[in-house]
C-alpha positions in Angstrom: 80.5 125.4 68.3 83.9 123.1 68.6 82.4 120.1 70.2 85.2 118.0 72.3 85.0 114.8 71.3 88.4 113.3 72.7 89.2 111.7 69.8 92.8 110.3 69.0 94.7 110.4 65.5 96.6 107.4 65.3 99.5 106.7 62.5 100.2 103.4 60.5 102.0 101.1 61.9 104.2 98.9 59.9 103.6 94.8 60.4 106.5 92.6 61.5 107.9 91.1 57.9 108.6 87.7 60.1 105.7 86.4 63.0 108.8 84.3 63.9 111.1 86.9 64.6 108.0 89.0 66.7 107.5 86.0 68.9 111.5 85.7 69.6 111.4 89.8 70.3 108.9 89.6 72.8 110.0 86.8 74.7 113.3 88.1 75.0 112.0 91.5 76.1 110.0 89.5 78.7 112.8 88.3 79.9 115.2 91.0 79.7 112.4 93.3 81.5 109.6 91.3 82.7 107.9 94.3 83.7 107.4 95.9 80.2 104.7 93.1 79.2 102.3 95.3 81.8 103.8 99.1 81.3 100.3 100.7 80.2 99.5 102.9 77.1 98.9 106.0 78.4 96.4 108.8 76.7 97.2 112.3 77.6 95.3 115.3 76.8 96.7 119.1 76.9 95.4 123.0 77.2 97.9 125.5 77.3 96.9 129.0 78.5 97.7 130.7 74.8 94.6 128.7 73.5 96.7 126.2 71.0 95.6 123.3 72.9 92.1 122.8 74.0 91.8 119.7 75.8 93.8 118.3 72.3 94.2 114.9 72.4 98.4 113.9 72.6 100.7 111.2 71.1 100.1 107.9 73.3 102.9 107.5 76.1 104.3 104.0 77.5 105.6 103.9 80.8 109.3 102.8 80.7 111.4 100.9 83.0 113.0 102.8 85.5 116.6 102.7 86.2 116.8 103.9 89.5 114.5 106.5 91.3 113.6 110.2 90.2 113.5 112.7 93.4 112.0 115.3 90.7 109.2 112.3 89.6 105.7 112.8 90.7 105.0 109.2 92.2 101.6 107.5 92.4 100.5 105.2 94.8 97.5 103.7 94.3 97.6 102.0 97.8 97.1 105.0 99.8 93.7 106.6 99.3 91.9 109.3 100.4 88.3 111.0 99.5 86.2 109.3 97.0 84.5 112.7 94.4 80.8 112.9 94.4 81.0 115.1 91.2 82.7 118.1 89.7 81.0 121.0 88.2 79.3 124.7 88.5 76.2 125.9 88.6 73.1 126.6 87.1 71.8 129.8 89.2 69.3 131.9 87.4 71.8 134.7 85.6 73.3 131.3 84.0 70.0 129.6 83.3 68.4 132.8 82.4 71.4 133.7 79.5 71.3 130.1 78.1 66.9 130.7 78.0 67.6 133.2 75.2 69.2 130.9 72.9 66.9 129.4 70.2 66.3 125.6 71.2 68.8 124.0 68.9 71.4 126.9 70.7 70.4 125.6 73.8 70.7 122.0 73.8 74.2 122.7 72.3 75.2 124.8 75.2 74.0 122.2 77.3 75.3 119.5 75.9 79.1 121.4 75.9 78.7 121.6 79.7 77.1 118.7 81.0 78.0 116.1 78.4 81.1 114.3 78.4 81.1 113.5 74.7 79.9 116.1 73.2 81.2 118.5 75.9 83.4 118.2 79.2 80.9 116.4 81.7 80.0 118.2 84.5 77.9 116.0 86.8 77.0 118.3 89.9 75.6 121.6 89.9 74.4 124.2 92.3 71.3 126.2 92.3 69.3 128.5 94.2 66.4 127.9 96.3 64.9 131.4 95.6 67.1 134.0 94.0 70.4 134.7 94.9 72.4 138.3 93.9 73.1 136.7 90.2 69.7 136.8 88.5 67.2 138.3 85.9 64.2 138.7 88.3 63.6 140.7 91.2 64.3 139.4 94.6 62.2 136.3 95.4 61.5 133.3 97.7 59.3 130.5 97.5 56.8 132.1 100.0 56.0 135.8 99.2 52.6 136.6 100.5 50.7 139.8 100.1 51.9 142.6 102.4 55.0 140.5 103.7 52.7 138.9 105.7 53.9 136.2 108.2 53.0 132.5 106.8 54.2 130.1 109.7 51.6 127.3 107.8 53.5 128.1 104.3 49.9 128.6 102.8 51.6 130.7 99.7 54.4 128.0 99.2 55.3 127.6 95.6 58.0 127.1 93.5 56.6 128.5 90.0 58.5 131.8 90.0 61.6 128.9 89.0 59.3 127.7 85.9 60.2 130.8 84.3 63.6 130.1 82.9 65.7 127.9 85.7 63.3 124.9 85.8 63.5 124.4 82.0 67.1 124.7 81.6 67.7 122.3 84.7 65.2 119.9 83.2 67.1 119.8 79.4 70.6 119.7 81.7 69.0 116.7 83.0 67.7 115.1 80.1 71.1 115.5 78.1 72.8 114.1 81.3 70.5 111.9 83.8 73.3 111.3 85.9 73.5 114.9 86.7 72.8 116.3 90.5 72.2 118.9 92.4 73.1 120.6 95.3 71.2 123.7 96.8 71.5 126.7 98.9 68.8 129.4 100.0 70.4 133.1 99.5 67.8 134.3 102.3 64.6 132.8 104.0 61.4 134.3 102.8 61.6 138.3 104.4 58.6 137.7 106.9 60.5 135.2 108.6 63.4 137.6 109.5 64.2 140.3 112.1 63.9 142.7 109.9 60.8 141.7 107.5 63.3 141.7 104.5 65.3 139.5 102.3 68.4 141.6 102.6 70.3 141.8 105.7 68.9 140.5 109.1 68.6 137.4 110.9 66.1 134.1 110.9 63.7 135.3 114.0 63.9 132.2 116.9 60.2 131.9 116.3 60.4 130.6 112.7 63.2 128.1 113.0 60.6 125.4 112.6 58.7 126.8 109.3 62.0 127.7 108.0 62.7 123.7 108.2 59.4 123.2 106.7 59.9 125.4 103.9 63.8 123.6 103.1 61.5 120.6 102.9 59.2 121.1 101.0 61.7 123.0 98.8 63.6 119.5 97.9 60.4 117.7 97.6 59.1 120.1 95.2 62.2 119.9 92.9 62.1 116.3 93.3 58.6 116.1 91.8 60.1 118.2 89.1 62.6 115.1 88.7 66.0 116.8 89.7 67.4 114.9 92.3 68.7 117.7 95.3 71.3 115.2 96.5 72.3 118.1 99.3 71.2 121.5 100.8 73.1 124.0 103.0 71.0 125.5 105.4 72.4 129.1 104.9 75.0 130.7 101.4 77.5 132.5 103.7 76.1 133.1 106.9 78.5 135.4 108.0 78.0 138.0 105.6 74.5 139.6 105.8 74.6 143.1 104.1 71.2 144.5 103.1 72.0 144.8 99.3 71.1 141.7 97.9 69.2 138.5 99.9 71.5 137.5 102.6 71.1 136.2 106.1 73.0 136.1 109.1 74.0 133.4 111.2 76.2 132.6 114.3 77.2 128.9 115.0 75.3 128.1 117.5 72.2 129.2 116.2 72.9 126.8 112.8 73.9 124.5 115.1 70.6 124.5 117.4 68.6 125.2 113.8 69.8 121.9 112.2 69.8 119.8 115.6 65.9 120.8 116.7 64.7 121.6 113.5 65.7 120.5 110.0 67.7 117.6 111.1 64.5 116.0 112.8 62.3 117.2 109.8 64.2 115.5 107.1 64.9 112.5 109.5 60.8 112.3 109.8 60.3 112.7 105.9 62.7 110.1 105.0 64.8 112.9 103.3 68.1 111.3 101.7 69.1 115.1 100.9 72.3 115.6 102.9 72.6 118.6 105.0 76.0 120.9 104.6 76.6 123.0 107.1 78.4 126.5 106.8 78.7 127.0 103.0 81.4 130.4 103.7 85.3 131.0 103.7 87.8 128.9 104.4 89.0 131.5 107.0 86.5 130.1 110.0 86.6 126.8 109.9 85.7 127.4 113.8 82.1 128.0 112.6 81.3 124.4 111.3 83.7 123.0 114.3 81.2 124.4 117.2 78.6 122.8 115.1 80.4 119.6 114.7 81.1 119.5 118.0 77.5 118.5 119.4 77.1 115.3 118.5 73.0 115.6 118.7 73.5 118.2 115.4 76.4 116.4 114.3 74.7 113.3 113.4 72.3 115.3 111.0 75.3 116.7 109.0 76.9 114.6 106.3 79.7 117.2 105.9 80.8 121.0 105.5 81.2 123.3 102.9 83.9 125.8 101.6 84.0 129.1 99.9 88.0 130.7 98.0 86.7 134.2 99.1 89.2 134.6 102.2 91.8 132.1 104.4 93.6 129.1 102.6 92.4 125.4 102.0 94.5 123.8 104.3 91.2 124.7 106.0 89.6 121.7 105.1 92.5 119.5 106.5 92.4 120.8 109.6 88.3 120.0 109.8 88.8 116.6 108.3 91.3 115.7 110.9 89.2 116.5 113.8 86.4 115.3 112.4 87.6 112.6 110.0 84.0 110.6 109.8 82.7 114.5 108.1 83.2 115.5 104.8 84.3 118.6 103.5 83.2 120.0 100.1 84.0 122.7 98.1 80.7 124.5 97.3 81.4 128.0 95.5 84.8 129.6 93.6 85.2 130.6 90.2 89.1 130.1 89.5 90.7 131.6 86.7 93.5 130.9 84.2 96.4 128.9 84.5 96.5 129.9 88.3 93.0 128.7 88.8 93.8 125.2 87.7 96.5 125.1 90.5 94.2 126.2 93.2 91.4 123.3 92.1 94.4 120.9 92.6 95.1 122.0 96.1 91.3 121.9 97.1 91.2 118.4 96.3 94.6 117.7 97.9 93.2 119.8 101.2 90.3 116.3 100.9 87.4 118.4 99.0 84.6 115.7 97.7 83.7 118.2 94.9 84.7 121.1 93.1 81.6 123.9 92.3 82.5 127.0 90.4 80.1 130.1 90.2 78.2 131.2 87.3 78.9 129.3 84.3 77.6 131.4 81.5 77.4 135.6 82.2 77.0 137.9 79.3 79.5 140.1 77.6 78.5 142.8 80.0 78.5 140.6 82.8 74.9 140.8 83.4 72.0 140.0 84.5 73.6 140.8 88.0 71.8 143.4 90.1 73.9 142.5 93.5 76.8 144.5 94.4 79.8 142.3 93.6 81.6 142.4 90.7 81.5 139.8 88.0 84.6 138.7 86.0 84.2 136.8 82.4 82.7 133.0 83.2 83.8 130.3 81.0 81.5 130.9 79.1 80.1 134.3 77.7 77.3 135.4 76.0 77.4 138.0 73.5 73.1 139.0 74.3 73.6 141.2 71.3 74.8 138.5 68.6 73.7 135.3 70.9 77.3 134.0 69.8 79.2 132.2 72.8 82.6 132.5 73.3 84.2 129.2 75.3 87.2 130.8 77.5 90.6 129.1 78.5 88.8 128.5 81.8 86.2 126.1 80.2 88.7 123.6 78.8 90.3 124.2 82.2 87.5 122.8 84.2 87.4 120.2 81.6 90.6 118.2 82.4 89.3 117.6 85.5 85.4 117.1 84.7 85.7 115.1 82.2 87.8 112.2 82.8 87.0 112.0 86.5 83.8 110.1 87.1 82.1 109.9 90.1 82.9 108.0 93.1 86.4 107.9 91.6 88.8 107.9 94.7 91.7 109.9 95.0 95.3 108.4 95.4 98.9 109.3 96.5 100.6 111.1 94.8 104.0 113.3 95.6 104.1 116.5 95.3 105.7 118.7 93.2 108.0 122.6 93.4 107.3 122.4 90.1 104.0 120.4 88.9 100.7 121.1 91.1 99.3 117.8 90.2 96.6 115.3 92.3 95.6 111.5 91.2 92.8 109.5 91.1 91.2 106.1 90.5 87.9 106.0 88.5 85.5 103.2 89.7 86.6 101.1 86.2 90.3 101.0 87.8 91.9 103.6 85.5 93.8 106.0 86.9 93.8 110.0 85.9 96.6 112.3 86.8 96.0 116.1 86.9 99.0 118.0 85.9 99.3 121.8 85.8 102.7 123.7 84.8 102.1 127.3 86.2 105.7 128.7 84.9 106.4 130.7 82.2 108.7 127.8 80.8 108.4 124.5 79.9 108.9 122.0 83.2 110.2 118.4 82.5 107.9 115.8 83.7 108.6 112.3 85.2 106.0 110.0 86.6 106.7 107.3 88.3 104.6 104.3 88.8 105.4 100.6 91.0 109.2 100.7 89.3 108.2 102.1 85.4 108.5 106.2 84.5 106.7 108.2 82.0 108.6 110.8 80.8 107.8 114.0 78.7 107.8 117.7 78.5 104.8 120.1 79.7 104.5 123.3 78.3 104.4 126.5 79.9 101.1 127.7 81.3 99.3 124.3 80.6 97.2 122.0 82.0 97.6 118.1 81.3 95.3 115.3 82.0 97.0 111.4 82.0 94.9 108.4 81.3 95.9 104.7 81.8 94.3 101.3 83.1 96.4 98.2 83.7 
């Protein structure tokens, strides 16, 4: 497999025949332009959608002086901040963890390492997973408490979590061990089916009467994968609440009764275990933002939620804005979206200009056949595919995609100003070692001239068409 180590080729340079004459050059370039003795070196990297770059490593750039001002430049401003990123990534549900299980071990710890290393791969640090199965899986529909007979367990007698030790447990625990800064969010597809009004995990609704061993169970669920060592840094209470078919685990919700279910019930419950687990409300479309705002609204549930959480499927992300500004101590995240192509890269920039704390794609590695997936929706190719006849891996355009953005912005990076473009999506950030990453994406069919401008210096170059660029520099 082509590992991506981000390495850079660098040419001979010629030494000065006189020291004397360097010294003389510089200080009269210092005092020609003072501001060129601090223009940084700037390391680029570049994917193009025909495959000819791959997160290739470019020519160093040098910020220049500049003359006068650029109204086509993308301008950064590292004074004016926004969100800080508590990690970028996919997710490791059970059709993904269950097509990297074939793999012989050395296989495996190579697939791994390309997704959740940033030397040997492009870094992701967050994940989702499923408490229980969700409609992407190899096993038949299950929770974590499946008596005999569906028979109601309000004490959660027949909790357990081994069905997971199967094949998602051990791939999350080698993710881990490759990467032990990775984390984890999760989100239950449907509580176990003798909690619900209709005594099954597809379709129907969370009867009143278990609201409290429904909390209980979420608890116990992050304590268990704790003791398993994989830190659940937040769970949503509900994937999609408003979308309850009955042909693969679902479960329906209306705001008030999340709202009254996280205010009585699992808000107290974590509170009393001394939970750190964040709770997410929502976890649907960005086309109801009205949902998590009745929620937000009460301030006794409000005070249990750290934030909200975002699906593509229908409305636009300007979504997010509109929660964040009427509820601007909340965070929003964006919990589930695979993007795609050239376009797709556009569309992550605009979640994090719209104030998303993460980015989570979903499935990461289907098969050529896009299985195993026995729910009804449709599967297009992941970034990475399995060929479960050969066991060979094919790594798409949308892997080195994610890549520009997962692997050269860390955690708790913060994002900054920066203007935007007709012509270049682009968003900015500042890593918690003070360098600075710019995304830039070129969606055209031609090449766009690109100008960055930075406190009175320009960068200057060329992005091809239908590519993706990541900038790198530290003053």
């Amino acid at each position: 497999m082509r590992r991506i180590d981000g390495s850079i080729t660098r040419g001979s340079v010629q030494q000065p025949r006189s020291s004397s004459r360097l010294v003389l050059a510089v200080f009269l370039c210092l005092i020609v332009c003072p501001c060129l003795h601090s223009a940084p070196v700037v390391k680029w990297w570049l994917s193009s959608l025909d495959m000819k770059n791959r997160l290739s490593s470019q020519k160093d750039m040098v910020f220049a002086p500049a003359e006068r001002s650029s109204r086509s430049a993308i301008i950064i401003d590292e004074a004016t901040t926004y969100q800080t990123i508590i990690g970028i990534g996919s997710s490791l549900e059970h059709s993904t963890c269950y097509n990297i299980s074939l793999l012989p071990a050395a296989r495996k710890l190579e697939v791994l390492e390309s997704i959740v290393d940033k030397d040997k791969g492009i870094g992701m640090n967050l994940m989702r997973t499923c408490f229980g199965t969700s409609d992407f899986t190899a096993s038949p529909w299950y929770s974590y408490d499946d008596p005999a007979g569906n028979q109601p367990d309000p004490e959660l007698r027949h909790f357990s979590i081994d069905k997971d030790r199967e094949y998602v447990l051990p791939i999350l625990k080698l993710a881990v061990k490759i990467n032990p800064e990775l984390k984890f969010f999760a989100s239950p597809w449907s509580p176990p089916a003798w909690m619900k009004t209709n005594k099954s995990m597809c379709g129907g609704r969370l009867a009143p009467q278990y609201y409290g061993p429904f909390a209980e169970y979420l608890a116990r669920s992050v304590e268990a994968y704790q003791a398993e060592g994989l830190d659940i840094i937040a769970i949503t209470p509900q994937n999609e609440p408003e979308y309850f078919p009955n042909t693969y685990p679902t479960c329906g919700w209306t705001a008030l009764q999340q709202r009254d279910f996280i205010r009585d019930h699992l808000g107290p419950l974590f509170a009393k275990r001394n939970l750190s687990t964040r709770i997410w409300c929502y976890d649907h479309n960005f086309n109801h933002p009205n949902f998590p705002e009745t929620i937000l609204r009460d301030p006794e549930a409000a005070k249990y939620i750290d934030g909200t959480g975002f699906h593509l499927y229908e409305g636009k992300p300007s979504a997010m804005t509109w929660l964040h500004e009427k509820f601007p101590d909340k965070h929003v995240y964006f919990t589930e979206g695979s993007v795609f192509d050239i376009g797709g890269a556009v569309e992550i920039v605009s979640y994090f200009r719209n104030w998303a704390r993460c980015y989570n794609a979903w499935v990461t590695v289907i098969d050529h056949e896009a299985q195993p997936n026995p729910g009804p929706h449709d599967c297009s190719p992941t970034c990475i595919v399995l060929n479960s006849e050969t066991l060979e891996l094919e790594y798409r355009f949308d892997y080195y995609m994610y890549g520009h953005f997962t692997k050269y912005i860390d955690r708790q990076a913060v994002r900054i100003g920066s203007s935007a473009s007709t012509k270049i999506a682009n968003v900015a950030f500042k890593n918690p070692d003070g360098s600075i990453i710019v995304v830039l994406v070129n969606p055209r069919k031609k090449s766009q001239e690109l100008t960055v401008g930075l406190k009175g210096l320009k960068l200057q170059s060329e992005l091809p068409r239908e590519s993706i660029a990541t900038l790198k520099w530290k003053q």
